[in-house]
N, CA, C and O of each residue as an XYZ file, in Angstrom:
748
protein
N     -22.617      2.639     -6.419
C     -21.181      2.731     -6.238
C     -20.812      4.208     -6.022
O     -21.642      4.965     -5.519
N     -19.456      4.693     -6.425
C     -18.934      5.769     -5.994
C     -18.270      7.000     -7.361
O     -18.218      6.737     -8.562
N     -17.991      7.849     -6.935
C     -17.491      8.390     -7.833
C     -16.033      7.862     -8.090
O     -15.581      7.010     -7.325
N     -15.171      8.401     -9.285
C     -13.958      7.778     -9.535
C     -12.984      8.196     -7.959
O     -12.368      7.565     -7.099
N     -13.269      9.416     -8.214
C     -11.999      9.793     -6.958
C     -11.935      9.505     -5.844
O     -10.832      9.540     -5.299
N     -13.549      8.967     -4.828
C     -13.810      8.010     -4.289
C     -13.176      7.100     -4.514
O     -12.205      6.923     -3.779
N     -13.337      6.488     -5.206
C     -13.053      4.754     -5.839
C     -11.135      4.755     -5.646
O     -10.459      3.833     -5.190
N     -10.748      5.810     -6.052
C      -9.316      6.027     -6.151
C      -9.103      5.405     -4.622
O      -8.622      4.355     -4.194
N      -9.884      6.939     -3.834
C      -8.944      6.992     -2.766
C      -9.223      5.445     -1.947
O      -8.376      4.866     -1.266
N     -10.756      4.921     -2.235
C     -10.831      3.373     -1.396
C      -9.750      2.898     -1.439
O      -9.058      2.688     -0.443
N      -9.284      2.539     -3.122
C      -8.388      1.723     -3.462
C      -6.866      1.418     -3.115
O      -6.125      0.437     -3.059
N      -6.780      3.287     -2.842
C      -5.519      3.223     -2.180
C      -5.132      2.873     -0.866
O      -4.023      2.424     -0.578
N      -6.054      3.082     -0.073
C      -6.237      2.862      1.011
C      -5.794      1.649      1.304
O      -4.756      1.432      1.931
N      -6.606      0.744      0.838
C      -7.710     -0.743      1.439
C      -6.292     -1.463      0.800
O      -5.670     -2.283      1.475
N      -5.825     -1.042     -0.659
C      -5.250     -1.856     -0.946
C      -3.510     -1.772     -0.734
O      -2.641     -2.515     -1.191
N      -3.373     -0.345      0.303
C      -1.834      0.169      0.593
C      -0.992      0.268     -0.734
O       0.026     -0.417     -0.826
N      -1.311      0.949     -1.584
C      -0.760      1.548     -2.772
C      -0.605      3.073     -2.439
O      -1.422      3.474     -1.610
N       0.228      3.946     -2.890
C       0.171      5.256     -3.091
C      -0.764      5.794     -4.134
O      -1.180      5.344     -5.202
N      -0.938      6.804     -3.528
C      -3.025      7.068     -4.120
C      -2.230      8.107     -5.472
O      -3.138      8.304     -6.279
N      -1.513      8.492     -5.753
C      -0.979      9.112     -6.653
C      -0.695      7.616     -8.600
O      -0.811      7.803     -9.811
N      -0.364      6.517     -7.831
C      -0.405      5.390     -8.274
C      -1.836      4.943     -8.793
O      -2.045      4.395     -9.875
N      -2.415      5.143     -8.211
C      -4.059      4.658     -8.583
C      -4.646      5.653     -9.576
O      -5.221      5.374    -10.628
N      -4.386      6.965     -9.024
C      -4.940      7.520     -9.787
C      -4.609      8.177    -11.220
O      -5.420      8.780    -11.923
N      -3.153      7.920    -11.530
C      -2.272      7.978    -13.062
C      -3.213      6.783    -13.457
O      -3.883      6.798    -14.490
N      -3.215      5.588    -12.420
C      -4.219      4.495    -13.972
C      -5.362      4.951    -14.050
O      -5.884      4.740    -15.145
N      -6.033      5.552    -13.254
C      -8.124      5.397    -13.443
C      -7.903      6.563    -14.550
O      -8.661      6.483    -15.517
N      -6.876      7.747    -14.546
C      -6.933      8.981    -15.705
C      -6.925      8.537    -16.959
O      -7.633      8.793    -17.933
N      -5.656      7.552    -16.719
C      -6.030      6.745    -18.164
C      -6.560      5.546    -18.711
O      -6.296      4.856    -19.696
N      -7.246      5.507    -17.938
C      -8.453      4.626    -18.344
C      -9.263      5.217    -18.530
O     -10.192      4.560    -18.999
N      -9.530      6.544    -18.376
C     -10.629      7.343    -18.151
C     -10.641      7.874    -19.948
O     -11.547      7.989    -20.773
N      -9.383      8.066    -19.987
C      -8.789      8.722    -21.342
C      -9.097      7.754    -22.640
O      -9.264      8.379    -23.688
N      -9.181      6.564    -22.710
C      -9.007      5.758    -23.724
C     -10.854      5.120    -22.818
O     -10.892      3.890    -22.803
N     -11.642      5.525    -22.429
C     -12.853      5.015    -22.049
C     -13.346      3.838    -21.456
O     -14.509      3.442    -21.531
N     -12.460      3.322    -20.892
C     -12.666      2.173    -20.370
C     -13.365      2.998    -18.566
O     -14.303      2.512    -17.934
N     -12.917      3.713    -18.325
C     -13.642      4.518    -16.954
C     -15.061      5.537    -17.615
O     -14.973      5.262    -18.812
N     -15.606      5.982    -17.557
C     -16.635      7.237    -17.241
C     -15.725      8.384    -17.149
O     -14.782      8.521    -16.370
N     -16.213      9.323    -18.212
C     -15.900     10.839    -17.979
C     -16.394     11.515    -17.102
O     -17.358     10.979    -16.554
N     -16.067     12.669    -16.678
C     -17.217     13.470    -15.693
C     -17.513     14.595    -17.294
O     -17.008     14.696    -18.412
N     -18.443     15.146    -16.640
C     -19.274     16.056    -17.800
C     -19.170     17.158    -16.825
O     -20.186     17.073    -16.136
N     -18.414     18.201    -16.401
C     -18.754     19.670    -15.904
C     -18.909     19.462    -14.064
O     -18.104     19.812    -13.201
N     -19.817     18.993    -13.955
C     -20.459     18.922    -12.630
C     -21.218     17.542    -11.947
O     -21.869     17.153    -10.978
N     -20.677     17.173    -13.085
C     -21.605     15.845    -13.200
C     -20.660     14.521    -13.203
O     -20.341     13.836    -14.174
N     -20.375     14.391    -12.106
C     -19.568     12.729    -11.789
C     -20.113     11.690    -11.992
O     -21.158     11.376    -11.423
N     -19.570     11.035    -12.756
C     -20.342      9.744    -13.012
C     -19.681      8.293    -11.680
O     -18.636      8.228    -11.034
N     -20.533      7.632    -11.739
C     -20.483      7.025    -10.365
C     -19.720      5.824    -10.938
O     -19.666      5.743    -12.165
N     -19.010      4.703    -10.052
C     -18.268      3.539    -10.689
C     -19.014      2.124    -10.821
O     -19.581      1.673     -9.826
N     -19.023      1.548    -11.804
C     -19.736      0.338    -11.587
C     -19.036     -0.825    -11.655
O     -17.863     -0.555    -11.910
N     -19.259     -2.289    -11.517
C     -18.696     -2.851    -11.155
C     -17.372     -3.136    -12.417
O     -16.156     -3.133    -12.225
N     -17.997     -3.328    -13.488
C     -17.367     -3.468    -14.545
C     -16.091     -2.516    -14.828
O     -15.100     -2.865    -15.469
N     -16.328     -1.044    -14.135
C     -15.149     -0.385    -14.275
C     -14.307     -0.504    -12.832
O     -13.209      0.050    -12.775
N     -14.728     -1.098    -11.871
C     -14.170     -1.560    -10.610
C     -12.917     -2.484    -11.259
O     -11.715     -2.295    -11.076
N     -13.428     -3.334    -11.913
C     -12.643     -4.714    -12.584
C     -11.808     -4.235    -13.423
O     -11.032     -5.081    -13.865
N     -11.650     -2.996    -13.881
C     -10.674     -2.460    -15.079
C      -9.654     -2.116    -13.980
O      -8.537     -2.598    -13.788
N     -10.292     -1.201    -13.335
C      -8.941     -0.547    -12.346
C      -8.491     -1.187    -11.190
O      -7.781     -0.635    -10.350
N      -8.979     -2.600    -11.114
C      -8.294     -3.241    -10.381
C      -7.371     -4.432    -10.985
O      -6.474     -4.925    -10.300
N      -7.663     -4.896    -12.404
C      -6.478     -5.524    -13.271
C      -5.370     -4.702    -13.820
O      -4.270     -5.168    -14.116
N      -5.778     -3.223    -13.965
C      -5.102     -2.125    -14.085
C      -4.080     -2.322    -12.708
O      -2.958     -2.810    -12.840
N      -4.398     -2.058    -11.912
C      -3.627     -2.018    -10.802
C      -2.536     -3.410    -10.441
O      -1.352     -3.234    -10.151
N      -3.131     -4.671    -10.516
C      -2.369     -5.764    -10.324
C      -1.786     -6.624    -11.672
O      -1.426     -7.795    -11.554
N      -1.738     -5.920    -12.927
C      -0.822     -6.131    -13.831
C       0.464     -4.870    -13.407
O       0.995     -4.462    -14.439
N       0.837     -4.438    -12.569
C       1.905     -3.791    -12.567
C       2.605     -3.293    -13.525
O       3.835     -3.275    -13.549
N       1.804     -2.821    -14.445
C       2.018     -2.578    -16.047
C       1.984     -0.667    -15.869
O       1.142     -0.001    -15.267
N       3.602     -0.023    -16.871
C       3.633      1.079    -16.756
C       1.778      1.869    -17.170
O       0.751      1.369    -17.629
N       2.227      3.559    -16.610
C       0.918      3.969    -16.801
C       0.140      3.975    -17.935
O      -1.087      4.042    -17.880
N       0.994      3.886    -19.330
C       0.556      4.249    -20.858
C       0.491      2.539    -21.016
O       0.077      2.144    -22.106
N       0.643      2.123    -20.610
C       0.300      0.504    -20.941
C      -1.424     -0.127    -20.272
O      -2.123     -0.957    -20.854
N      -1.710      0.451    -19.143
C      -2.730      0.415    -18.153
C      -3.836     -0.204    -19.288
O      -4.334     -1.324    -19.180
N      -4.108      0.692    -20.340
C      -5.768      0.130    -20.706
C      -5.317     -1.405    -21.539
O      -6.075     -2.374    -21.591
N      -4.171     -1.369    -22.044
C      -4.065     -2.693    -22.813
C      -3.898     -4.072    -22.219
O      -4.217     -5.129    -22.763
N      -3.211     -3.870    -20.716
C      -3.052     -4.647    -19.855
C      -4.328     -5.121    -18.806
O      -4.409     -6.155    -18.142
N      -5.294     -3.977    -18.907
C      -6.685     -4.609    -19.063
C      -7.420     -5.662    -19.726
O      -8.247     -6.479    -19.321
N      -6.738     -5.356    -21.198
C      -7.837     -5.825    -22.031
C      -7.084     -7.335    -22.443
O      -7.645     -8.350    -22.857
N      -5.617     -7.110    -22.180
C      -5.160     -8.576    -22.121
C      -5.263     -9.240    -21.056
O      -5.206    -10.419    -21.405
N      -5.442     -9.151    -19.388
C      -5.507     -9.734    -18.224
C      -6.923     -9.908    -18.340
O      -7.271    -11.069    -18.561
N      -8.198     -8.699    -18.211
C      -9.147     -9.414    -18.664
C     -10.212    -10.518    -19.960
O     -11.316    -11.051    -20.074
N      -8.901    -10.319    -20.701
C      -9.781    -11.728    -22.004
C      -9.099    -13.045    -22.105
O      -8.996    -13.766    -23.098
N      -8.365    -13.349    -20.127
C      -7.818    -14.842    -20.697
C      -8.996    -15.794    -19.813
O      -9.736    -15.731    -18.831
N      -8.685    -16.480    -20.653
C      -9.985    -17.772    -20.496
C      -9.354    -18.628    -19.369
O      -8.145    -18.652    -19.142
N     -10.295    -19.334    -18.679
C     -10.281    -20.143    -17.830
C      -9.634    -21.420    -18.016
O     -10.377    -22.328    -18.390
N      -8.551    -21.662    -17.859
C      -7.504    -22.899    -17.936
C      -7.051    -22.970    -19.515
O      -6.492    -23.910    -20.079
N      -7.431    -21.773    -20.037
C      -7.105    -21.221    -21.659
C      -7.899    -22.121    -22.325
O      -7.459    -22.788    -23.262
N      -9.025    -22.202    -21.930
C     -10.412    -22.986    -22.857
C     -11.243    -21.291    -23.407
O     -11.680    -20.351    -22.742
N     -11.176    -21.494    -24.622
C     -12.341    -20.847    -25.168
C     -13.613    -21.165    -25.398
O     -13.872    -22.013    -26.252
N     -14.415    -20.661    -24.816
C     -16.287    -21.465    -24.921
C     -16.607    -21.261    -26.037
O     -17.563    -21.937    -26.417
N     -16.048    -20.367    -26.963
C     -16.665    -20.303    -28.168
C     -16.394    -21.958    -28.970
O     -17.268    -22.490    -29.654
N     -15.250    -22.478    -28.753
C     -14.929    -24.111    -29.145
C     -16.110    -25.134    -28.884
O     -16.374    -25.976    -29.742
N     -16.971    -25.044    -27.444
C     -17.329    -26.056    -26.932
C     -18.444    -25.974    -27.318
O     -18.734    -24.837    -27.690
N     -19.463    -26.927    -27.420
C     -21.242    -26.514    -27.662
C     -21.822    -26.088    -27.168
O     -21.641    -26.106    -25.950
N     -23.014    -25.345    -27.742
C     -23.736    -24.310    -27.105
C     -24.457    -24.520    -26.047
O     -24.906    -23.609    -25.351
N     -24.624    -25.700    -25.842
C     -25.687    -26.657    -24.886
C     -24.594    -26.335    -23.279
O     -25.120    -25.981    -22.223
N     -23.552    -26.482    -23.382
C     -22.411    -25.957    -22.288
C     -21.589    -25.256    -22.354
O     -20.485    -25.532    -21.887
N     -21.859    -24.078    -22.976
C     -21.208    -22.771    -23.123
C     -21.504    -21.902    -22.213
O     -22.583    -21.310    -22.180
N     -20.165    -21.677    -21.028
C     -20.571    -20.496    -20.254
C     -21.013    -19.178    -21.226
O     -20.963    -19.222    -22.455
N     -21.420    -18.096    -20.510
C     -21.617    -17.048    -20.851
C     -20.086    -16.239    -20.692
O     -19.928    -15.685    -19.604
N     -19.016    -16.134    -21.630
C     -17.884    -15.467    -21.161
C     -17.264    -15.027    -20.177
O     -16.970    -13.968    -19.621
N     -17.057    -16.818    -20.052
C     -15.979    -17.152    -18.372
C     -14.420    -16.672    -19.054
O     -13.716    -17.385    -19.770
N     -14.098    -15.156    -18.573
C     -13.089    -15.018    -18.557
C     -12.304    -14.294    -17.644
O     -12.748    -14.808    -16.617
N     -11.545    -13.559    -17.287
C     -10.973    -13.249    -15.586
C     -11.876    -12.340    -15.297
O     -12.381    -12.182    -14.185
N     -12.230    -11.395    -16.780
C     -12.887     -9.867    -16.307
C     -14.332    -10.771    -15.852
O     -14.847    -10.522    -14.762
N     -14.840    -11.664    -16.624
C     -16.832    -11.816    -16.280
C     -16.776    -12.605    -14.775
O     -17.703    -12.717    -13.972
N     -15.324    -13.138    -14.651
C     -15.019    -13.830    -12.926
C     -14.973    -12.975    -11.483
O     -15.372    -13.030    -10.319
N     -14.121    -12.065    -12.498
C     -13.347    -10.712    -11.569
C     -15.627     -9.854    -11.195
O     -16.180     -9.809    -10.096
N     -16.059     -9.522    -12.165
C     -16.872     -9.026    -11.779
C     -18.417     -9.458    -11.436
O     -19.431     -8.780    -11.268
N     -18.181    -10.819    -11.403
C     -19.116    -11.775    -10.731
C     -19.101    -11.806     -9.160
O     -20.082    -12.021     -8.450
N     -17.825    -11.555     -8.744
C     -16.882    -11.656     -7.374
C     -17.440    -10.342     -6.759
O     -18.168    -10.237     -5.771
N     -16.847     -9.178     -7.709
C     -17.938     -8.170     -7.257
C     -18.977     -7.566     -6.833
O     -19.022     -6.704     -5.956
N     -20.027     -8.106     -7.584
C     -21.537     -8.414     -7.995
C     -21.774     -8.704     -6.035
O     -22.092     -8.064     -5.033
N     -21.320    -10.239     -6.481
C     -21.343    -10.917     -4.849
C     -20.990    -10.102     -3.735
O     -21.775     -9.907     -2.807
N     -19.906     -9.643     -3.783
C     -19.250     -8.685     -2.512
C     -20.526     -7.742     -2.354
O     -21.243     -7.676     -1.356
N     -20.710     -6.781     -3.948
C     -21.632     -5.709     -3.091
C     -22.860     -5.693     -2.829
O     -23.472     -4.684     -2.478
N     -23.706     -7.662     -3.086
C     -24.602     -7.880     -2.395
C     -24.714     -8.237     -1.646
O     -25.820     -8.289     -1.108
N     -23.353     -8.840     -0.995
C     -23.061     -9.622      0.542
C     -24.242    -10.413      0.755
O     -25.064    -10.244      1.655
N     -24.275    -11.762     -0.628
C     -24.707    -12.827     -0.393
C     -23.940    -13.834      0.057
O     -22.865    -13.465      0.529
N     -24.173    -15.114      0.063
C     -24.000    -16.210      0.290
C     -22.468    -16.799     -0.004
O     -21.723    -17.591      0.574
N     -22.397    -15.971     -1.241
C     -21.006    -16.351     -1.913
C     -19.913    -15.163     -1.128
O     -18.788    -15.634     -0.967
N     -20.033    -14.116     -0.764
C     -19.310    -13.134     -0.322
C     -18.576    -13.707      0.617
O     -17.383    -13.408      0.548
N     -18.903    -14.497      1.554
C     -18.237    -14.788      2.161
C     -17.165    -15.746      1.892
O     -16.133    -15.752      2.563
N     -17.422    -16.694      0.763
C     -16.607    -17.350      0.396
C     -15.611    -16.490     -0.382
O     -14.487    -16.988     -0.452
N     -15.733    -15.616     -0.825
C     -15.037    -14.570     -1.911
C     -14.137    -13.880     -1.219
O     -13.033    -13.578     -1.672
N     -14.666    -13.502      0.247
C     -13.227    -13.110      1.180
C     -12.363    -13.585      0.955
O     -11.348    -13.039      0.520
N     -12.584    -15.319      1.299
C     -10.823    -15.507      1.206
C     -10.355    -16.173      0.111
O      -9.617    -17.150      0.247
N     -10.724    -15.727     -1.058
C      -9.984    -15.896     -2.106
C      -8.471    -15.050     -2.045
O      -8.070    -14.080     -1.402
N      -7.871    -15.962     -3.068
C      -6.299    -14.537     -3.220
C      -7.042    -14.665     -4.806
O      -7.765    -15.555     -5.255
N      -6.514    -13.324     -5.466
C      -5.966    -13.039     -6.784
C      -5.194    -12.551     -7.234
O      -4.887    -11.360     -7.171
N      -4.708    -13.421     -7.804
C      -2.826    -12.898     -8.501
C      -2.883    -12.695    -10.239
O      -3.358    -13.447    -11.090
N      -2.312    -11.587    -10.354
C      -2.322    -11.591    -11.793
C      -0.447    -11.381    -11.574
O       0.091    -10.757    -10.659
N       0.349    -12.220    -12.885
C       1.244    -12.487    -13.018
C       1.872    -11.229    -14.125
O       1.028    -10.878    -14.950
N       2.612    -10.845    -14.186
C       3.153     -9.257    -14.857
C       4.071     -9.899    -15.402
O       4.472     -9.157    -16.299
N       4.705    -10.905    -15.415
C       6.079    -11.317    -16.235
C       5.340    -11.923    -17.745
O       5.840    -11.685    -18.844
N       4.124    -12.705    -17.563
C       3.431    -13.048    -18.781
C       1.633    -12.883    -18.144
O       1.159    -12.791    -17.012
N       1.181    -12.900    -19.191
C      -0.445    -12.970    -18.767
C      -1.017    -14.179    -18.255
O      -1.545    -15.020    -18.982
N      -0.942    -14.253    -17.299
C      -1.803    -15.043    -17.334
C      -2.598    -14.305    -15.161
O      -2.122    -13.340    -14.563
N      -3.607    -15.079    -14.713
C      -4.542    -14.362    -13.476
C      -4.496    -16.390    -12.824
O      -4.629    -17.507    -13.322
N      -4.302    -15.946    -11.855
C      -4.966    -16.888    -10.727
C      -5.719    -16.301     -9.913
O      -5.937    -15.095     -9.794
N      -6.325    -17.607     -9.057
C      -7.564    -17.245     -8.392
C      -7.764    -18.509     -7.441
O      -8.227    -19.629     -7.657
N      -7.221    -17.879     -6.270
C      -7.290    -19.298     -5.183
C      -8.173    -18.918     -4.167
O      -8.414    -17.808     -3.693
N      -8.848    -20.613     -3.780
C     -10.002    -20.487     -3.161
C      -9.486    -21.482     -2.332
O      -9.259    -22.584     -2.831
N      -9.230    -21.252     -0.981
C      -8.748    -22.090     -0.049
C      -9.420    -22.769      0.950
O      -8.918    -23.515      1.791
N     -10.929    -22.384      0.771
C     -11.951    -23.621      0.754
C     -12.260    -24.425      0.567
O     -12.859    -25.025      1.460
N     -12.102    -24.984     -0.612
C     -11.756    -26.068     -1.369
C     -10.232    -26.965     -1.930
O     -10.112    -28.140     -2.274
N      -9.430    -26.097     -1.862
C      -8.060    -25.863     -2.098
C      -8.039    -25.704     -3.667
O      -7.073    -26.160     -4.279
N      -9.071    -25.071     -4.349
C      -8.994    -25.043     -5.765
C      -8.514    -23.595     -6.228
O      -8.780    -22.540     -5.653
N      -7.645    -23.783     -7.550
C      -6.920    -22.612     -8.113
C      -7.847    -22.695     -9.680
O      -8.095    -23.586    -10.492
N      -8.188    -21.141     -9.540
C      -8.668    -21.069    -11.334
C      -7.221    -20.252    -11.450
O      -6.610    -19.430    -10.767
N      -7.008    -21.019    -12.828
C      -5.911    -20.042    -14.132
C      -6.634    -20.161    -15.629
O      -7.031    -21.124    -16.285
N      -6.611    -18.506    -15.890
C      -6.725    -17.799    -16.266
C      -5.337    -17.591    -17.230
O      -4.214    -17.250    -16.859
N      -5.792    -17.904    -18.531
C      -4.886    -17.758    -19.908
C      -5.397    -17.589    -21.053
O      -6.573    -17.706    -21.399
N      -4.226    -17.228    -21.813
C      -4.362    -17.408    -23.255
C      -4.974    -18.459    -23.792
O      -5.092    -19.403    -23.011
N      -5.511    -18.658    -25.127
C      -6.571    -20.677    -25.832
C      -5.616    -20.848    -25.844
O      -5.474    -21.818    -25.100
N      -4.194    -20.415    -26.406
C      -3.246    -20.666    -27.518
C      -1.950    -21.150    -26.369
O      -1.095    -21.999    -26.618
N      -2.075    -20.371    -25.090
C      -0.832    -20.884    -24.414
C      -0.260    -22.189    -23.768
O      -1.102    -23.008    -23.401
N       0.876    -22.448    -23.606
C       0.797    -23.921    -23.097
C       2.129    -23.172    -21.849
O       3.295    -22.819    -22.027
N       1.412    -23.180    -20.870
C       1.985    -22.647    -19.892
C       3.497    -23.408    -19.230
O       4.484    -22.913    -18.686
N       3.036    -25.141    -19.652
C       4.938    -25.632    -18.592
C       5.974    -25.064    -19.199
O       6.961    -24.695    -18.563
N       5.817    -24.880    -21.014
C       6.306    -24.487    -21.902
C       6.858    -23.069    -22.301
O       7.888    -22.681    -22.851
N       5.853    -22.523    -21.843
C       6.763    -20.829    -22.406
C       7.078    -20.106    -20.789
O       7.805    -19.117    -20.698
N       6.522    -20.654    -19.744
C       6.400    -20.297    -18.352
C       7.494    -21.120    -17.857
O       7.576    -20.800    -16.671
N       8.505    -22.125    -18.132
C       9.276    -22.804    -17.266
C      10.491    -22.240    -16.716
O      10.819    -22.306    -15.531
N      11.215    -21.614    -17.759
C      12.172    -20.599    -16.824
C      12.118    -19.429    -16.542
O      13.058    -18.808    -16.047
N      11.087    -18.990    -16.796
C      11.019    -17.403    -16.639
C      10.651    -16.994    -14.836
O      10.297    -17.592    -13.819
N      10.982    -15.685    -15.240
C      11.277    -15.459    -13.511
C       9.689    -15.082    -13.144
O       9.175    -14.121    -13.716
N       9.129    -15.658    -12.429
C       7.718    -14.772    -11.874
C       7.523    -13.894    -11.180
O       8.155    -13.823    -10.126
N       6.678    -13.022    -11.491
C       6.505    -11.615    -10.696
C       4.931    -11.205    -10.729
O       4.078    -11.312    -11.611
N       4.911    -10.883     -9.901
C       3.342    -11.212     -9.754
C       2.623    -10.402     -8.610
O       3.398     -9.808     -7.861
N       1.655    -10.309     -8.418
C       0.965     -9.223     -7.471
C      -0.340     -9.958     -6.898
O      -1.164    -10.557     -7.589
N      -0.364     -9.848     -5.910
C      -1.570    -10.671     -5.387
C      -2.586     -9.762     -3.986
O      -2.178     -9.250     -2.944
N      -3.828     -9.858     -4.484
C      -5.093     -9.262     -3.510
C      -5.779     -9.869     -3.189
O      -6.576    -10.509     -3.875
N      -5.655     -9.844     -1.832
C      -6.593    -10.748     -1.305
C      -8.226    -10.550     -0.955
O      -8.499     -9.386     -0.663
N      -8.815    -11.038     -0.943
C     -10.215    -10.900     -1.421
C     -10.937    -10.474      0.095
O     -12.135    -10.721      0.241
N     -10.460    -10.078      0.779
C     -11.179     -9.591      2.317
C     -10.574     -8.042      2.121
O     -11.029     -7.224      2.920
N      -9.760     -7.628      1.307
C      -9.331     -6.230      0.727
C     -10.238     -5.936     -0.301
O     -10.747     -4.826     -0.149
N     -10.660     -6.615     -1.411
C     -11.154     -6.380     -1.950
C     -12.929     -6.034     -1.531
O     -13.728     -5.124     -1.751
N     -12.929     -7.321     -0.834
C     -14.588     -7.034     -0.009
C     -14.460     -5.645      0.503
O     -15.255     -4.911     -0.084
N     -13.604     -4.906      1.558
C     -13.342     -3.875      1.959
C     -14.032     -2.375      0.694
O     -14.771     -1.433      0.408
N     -13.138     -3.162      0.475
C     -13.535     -1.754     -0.803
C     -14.573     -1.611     -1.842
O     -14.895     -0.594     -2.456
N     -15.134     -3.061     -1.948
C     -16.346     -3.055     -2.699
C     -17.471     -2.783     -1.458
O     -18.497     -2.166     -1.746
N     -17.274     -3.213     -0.200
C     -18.252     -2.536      0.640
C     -18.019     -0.488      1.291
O     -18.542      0.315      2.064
N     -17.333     -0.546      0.687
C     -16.752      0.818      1.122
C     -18.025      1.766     -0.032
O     -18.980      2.503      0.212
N     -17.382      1.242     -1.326
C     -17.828      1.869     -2.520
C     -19.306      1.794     -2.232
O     -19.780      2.930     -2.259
N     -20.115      0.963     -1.993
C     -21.648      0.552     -2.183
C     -21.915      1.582     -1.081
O     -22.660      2.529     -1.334
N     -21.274      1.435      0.292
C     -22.047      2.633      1.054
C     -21.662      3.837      1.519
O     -22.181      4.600      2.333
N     -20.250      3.917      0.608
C     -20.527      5.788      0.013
C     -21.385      5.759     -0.908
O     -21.752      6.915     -1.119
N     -22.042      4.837     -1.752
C     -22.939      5.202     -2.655
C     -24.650      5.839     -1.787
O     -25.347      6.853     -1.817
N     -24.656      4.183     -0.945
C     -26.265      4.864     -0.314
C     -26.180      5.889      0.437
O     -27.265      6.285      0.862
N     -24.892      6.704      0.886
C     -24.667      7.657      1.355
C     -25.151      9.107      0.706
O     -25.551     10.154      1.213
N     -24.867      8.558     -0.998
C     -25.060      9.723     -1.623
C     -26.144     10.134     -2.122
O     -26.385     11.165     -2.751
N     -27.133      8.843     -1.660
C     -28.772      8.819     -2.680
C     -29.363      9.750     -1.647
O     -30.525     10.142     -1.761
């Protein structure tokens, strides 16, 4: 992958944000450790896992001092708000939750297998009025949501106003192929 400021400027780019915007969140993410420090001279490169921070960072539309928490709540909602820790071990994903989805998607993009292509045209929307992440795959016409165990969405979601941010996954390919070959660029 790339260095952060790399990674910034992909992001701003690919994803038409103001790069001044991107980069107030990756600082503080950087700050509370969810990003890589640099050490002096020494840039540390981005991996996928911190790809997935600063891009739920980015589509929770959450002020800048809010950024790492709005991580850590957009990435720990469970898949249709099932917790695997409930179900038996015999069919227990390995922590299906937006972040292990979000960077599975990744994974795929920057090996441009089989699935990458299907991963283009996904959308992903993470919703900023309450937590919860979708994830539409219009291949199938199937939607993953992404929630709280505890929420009951017709219920606390019925009148509230939605606001929401959505990336589409041929942007995202963009920039996860961007990142991988400024990387072999740099070996």
């Amino acid at each position: 992958m790339a260095t952060i400021a790399e990674t910034v400027a992909i992001l701003a780019r690919e994803l038409h944000l103001p790069k001044p915007y991107v980069e107030q969140r990756a600082r503080r993410l950087r700050e509370v450790g969810l990003l890589p420090a640099s050490n002096g001279r020494d840039h540390p490169v981005v991996r996928i896992e911190h790809l997935a921070s600063i891009v739920l960072a980015l589509a929770a539309d959450a002020p800048v001092k809010d950024a790492p928490d709005a991580v850590e709540t957009y990435g720990s909602l469970f898949l249709h708000g099932v917790d695997p820790q409930v179900m038996p071990e015999s069919i227990r994903p390995a922590g299906y939750t937006a972040r292990h989805y979000l960077e599975q998607v990744f994974a795929s993009m920057a090996a441009d297998d089989a699935d990458a292509n299907a991963n283009r045209r996904m959308a992903f929307e993470v919703v900023s009025t309450w937590p919860e992440v979708r994830i539409f795959d219009p291949a199938d016409q199937h939607t993953m949501v992404f929630i709280k165990p505890t929420a009951l969405p017709s219920h606390w979601q019925g009148d509230a106003v939605r606001r929401s941010t959505t990336i589409h996954g041929r942007a995202l390919f963009r920039v996860v192929q961007a990142l991988v070959s400024g990387a072999r660029n740099h070996a």
